[in-house]
N, CA, C and O atoms as a GROMACS GRO file, in nm:
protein
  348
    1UNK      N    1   0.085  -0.118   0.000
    1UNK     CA    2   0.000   0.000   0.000
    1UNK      C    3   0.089   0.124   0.000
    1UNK      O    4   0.162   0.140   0.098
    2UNK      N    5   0.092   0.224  -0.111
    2UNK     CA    6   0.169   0.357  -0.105
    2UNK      C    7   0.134   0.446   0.006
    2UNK      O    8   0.020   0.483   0.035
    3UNK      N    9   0.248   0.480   0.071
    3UNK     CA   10   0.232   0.586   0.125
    3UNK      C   11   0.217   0.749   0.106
    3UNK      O   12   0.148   0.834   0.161
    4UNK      N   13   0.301   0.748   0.015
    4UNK     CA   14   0.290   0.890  -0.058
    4UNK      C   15   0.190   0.916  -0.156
    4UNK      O   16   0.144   0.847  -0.247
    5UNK      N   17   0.157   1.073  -0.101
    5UNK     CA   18   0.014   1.091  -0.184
    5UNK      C   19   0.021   1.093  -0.377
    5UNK      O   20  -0.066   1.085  -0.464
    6UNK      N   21   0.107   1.102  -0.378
    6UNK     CA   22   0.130   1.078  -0.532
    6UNK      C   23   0.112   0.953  -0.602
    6UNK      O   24   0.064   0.919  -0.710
    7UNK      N   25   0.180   0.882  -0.483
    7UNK     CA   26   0.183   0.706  -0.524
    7UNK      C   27   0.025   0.662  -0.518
    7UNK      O   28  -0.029   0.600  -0.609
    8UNK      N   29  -0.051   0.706  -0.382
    8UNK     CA   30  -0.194   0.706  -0.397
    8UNK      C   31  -0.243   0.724  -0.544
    8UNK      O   32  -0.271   0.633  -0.621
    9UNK      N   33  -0.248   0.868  -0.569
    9UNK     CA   34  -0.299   0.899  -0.698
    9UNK      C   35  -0.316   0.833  -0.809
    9UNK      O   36  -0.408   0.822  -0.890
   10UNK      N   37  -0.176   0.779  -0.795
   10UNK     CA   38  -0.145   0.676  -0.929
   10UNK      C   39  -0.224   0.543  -0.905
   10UNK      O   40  -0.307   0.533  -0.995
   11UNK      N   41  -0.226   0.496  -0.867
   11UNK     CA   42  -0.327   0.396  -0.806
   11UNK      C   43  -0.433   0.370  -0.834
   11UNK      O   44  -0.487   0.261  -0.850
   12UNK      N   45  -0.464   0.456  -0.841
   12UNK     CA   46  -0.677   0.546  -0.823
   12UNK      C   47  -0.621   0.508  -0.981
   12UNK      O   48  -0.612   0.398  -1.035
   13UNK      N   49  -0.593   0.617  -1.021
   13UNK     CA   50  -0.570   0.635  -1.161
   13UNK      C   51  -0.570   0.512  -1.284
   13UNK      O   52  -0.635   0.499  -1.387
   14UNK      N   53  -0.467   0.434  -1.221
   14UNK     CA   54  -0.407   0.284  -1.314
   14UNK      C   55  -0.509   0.215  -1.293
   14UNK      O   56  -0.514   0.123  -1.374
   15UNK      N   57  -0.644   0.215  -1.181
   15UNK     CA   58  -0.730   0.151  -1.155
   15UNK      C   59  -0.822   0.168  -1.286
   15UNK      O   60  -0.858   0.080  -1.364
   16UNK      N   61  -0.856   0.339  -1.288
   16UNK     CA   62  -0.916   0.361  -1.371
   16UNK      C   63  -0.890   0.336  -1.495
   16UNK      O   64  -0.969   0.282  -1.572
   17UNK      N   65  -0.784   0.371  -1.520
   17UNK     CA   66  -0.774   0.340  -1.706
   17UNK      C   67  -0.754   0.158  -1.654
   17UNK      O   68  -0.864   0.111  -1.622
   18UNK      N   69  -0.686   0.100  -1.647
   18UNK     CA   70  -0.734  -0.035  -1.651
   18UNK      C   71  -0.890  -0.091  -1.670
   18UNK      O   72  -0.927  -0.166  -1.761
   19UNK      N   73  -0.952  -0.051  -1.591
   19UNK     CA   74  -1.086  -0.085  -1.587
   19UNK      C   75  -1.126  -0.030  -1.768
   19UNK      O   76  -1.154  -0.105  -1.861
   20UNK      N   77  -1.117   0.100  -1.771
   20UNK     CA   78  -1.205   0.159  -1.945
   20UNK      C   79  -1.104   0.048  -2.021
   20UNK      O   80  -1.176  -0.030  -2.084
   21UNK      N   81  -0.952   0.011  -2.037
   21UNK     CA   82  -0.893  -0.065  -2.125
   21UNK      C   83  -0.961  -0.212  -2.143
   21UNK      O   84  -0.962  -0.267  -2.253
   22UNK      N   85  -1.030  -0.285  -2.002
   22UNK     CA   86  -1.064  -0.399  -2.020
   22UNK      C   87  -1.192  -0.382  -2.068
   22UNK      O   88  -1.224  -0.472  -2.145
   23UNK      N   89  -1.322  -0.253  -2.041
   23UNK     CA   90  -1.409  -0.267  -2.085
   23UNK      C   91  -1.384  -0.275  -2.284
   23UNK      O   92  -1.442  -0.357  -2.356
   24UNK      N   93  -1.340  -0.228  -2.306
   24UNK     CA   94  -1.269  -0.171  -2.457
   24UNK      C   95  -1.255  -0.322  -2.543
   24UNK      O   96  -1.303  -0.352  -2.652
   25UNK      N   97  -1.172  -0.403  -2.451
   25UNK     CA   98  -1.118  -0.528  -2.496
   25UNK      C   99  -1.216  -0.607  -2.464
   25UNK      O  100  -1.209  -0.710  -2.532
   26UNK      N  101  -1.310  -0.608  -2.388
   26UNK     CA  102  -1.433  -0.708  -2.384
   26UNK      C  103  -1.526  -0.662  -2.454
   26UNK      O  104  -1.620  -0.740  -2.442
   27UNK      N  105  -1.561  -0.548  -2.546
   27UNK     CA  106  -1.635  -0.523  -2.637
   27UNK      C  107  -1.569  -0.556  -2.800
   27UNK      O  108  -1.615  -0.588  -2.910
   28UNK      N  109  -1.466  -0.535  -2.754
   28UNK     CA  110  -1.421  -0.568  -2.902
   28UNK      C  111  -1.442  -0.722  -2.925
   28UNK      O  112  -1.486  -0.757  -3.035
   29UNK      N  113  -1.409  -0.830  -2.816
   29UNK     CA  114  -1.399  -0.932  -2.872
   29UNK      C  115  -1.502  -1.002  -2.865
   29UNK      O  116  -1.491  -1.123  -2.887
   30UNK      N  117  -1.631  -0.943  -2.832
   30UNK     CA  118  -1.756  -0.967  -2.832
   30UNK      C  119  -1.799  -0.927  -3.003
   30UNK      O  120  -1.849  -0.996  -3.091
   31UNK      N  121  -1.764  -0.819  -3.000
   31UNK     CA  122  -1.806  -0.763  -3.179
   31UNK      C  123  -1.688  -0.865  -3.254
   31UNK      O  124  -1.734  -0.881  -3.367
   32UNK      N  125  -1.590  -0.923  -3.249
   32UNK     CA  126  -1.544  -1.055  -3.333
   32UNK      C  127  -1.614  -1.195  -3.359
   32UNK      O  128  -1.622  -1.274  -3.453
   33UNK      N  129  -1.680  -1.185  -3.176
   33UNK     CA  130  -1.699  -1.309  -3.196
   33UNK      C  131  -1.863  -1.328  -3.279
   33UNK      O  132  -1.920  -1.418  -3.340
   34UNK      N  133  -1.892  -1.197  -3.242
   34UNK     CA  134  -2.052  -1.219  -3.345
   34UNK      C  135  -2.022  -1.191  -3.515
   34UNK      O  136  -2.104  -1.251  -3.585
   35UNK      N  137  -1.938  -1.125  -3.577
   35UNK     CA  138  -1.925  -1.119  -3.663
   35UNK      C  139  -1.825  -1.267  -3.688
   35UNK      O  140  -1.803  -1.278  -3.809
   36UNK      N  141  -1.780  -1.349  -3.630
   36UNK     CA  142  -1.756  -1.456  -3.671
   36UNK      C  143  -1.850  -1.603  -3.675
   36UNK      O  144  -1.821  -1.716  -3.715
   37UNK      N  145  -1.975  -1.544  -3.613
   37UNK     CA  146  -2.057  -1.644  -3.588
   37UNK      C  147  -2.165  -1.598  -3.689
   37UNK      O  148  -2.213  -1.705  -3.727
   38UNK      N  149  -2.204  -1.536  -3.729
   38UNK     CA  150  -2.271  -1.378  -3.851
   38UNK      C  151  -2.184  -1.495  -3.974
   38UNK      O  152  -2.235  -1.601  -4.011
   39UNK      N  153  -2.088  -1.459  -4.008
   39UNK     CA  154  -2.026  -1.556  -4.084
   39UNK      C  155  -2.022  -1.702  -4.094
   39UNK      O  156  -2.016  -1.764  -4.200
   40UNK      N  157  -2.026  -1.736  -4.016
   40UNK     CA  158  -2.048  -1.931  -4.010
   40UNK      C  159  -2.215  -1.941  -4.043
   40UNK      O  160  -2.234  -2.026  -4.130
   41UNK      N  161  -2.285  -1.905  -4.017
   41UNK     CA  162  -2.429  -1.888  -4.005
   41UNK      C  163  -2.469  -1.819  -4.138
   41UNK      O  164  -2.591  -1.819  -4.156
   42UNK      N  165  -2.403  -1.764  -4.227
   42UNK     CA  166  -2.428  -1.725  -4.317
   42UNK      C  167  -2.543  -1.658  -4.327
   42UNK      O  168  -2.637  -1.672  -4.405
   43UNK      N  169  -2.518  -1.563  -4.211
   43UNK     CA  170  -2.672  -1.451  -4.170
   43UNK      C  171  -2.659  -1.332  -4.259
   43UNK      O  172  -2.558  -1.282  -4.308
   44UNK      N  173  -2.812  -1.291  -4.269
   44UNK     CA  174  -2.866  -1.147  -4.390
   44UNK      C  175  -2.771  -1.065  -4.340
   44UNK      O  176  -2.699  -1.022  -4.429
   45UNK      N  177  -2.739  -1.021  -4.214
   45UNK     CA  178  -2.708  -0.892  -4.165
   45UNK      C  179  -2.524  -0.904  -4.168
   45UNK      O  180  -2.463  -0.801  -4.139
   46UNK      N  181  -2.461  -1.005  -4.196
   46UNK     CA  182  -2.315  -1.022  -4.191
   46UNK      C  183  -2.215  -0.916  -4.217
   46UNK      O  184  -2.107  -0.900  -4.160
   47UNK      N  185  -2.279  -0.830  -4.335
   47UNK     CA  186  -2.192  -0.754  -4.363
   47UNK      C  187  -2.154  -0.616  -4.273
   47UNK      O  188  -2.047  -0.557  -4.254
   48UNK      N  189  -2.319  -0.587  -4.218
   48UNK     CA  190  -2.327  -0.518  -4.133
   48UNK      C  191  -2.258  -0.570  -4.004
   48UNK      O  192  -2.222  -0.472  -3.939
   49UNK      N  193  -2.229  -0.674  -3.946
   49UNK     CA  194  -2.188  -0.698  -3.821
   49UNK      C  195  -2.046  -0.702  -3.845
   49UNK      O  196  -1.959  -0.695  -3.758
   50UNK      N  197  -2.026  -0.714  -3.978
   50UNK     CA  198  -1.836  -0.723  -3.972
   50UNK      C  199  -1.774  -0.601  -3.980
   50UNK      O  200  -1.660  -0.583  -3.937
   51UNK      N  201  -1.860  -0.491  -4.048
   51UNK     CA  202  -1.837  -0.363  -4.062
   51UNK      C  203  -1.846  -0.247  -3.930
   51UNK      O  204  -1.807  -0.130  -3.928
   52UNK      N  205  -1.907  -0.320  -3.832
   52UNK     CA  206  -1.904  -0.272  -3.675
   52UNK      C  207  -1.792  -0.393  -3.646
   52UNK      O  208  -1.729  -0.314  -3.576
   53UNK      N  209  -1.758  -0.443  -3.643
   53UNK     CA  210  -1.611  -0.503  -3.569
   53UNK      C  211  -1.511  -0.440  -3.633
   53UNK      O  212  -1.420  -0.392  -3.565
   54UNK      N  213  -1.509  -0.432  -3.737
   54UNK     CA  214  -1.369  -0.350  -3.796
   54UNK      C  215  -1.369  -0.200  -3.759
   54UNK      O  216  -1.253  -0.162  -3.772
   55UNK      N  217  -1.462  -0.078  -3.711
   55UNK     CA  218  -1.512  -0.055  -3.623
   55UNK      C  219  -1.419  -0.034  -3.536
   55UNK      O  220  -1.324   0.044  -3.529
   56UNK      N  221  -1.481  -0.152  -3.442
   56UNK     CA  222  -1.471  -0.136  -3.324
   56UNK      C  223  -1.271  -0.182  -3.306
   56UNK      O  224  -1.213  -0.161  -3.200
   57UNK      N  225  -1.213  -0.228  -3.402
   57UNK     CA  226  -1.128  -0.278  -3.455
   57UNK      C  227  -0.971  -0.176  -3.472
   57UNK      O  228  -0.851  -0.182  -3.444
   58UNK      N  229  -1.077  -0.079  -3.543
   58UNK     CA  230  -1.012   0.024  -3.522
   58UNK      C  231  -1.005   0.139  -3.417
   58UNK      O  232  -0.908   0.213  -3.402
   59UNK      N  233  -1.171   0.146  -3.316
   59UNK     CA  234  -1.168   0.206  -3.224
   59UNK      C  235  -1.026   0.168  -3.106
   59UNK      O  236  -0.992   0.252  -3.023
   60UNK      N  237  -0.975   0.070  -3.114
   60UNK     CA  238  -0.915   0.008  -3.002
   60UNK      C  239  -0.772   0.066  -3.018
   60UNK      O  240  -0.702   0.128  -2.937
   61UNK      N  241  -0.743   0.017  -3.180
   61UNK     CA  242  -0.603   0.046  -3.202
   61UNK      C  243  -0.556   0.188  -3.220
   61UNK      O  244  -0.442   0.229  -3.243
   62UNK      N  245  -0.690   0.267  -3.203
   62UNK     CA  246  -0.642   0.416  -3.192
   62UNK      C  247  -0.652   0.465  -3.046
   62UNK      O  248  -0.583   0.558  -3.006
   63UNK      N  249  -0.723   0.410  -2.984
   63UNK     CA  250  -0.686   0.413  -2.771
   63UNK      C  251  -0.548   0.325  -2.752
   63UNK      O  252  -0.507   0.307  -2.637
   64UNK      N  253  -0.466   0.262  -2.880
   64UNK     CA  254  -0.348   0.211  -2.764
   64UNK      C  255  -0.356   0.107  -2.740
   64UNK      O  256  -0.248   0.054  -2.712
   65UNK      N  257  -0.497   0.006  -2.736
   65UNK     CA  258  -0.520  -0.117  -2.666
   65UNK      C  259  -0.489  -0.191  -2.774
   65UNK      O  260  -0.468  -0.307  -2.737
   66UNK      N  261  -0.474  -0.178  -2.925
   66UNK     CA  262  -0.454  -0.298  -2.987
   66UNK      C  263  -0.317  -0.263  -3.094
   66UNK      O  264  -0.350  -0.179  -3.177
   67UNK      N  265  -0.132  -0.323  -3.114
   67UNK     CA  266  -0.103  -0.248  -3.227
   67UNK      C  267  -0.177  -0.239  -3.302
   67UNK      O  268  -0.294  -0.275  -3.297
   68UNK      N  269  -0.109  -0.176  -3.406
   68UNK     CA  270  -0.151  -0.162  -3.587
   68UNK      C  271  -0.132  -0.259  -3.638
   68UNK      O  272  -0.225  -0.302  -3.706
   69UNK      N  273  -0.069  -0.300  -3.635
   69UNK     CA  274  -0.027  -0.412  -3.710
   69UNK      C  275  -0.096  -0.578  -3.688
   69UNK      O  276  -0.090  -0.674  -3.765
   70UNK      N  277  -0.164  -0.563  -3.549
   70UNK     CA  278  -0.251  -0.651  -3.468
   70UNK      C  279  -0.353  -0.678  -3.601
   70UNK      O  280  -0.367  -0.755  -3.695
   71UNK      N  281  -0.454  -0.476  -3.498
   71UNK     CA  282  -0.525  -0.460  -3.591
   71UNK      C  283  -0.562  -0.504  -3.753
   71UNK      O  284  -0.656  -0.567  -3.802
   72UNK      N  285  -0.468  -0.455  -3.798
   72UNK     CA  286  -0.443  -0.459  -3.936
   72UNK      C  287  -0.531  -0.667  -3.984
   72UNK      O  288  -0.617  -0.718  -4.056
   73UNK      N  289  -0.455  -0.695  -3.909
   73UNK     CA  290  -0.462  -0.893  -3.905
   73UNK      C  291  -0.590  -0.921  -3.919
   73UNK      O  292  -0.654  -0.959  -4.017
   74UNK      N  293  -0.637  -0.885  -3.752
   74UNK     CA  294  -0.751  -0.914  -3.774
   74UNK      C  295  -0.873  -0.873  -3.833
   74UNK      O  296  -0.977  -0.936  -3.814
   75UNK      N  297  -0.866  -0.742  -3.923
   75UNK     CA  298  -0.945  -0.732  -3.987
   75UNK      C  299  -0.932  -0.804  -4.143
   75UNK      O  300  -1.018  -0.853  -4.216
   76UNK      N  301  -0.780  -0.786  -4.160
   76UNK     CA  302  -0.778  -0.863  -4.260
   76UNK      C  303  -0.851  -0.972  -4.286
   76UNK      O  304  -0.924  -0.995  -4.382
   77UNK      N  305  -0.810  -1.071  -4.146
   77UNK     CA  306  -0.860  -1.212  -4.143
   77UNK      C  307  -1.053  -1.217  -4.154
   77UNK      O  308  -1.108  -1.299  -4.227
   78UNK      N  309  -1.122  -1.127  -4.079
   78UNK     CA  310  -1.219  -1.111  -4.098
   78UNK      C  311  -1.281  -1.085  -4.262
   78UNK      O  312  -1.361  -1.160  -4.319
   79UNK      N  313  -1.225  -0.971  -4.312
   79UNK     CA  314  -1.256  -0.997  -4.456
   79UNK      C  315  -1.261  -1.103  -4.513
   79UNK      O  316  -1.370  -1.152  -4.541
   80UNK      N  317  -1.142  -1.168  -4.546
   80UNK     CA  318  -1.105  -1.257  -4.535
   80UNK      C  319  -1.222  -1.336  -4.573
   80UNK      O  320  -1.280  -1.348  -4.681
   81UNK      N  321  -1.243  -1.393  -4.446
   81UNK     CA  322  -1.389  -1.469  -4.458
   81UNK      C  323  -1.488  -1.470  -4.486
   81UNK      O  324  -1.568  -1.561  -4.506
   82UNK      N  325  -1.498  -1.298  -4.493
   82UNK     CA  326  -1.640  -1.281  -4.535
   82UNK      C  327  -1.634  -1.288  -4.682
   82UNK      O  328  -1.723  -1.358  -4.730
   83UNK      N  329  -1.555  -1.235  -4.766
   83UNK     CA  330  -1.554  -1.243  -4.879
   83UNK      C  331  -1.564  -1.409  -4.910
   83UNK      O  332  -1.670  -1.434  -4.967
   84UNK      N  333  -1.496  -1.505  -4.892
   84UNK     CA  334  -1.505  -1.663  -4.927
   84UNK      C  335  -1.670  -1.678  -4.888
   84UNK      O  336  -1.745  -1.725  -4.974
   85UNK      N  337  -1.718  -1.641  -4.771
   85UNK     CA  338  -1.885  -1.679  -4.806
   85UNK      C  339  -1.928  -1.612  -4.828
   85UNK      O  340  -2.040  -1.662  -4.824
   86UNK      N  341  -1.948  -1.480  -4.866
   86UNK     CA  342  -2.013  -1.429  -5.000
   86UNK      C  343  -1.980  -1.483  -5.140
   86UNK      O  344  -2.080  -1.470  -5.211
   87UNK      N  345  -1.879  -1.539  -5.204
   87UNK     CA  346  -1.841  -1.612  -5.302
   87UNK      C  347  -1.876  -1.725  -5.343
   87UNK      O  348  -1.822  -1.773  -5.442
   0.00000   0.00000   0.00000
């Protein structure tokens, strides 16, 4: 436990952004996993659900929480798929 009020602060703080970073990362991989199930299911609305994950895809990797280059992957990979079942 810090004693110094600064060290406090930081604390509070790392609490907080931790907490918004995990909410961030449990939405994102919620919007993958339906746009990957949108895809197996070969549902009407697919295009729309992959187009909010890439999205949300990119919301992440511009807060920091995901590289670019991450990013980049998994949207790729998502296309990816969607294009083979649309085809």
């Amino acid at each position: 436990m810090p004693n110094i009020k600064s060290a406090k602060k930081r604390t509070l703080v790392i609490a907080k952004k931790t907490l918004k970073n995990k909410m961030i990362k449990s939405d994102l991989k919620t919007a993958i996993k339906k746009a990957d199930l949108a895809i197996a299911d070969n549902a009407e609305n697919k295009n729309e659900v992959v187009k909010v994950a890439i999205k949300k895809i990119d919301m992440a990797c511009t807060k920091g929480i995901l590289h670019k280059n991450t990013a980049a992957r998994k949207k790729s990979n998502l296309a990816t798929r969607l294009n083979k079942s649309n085809a």
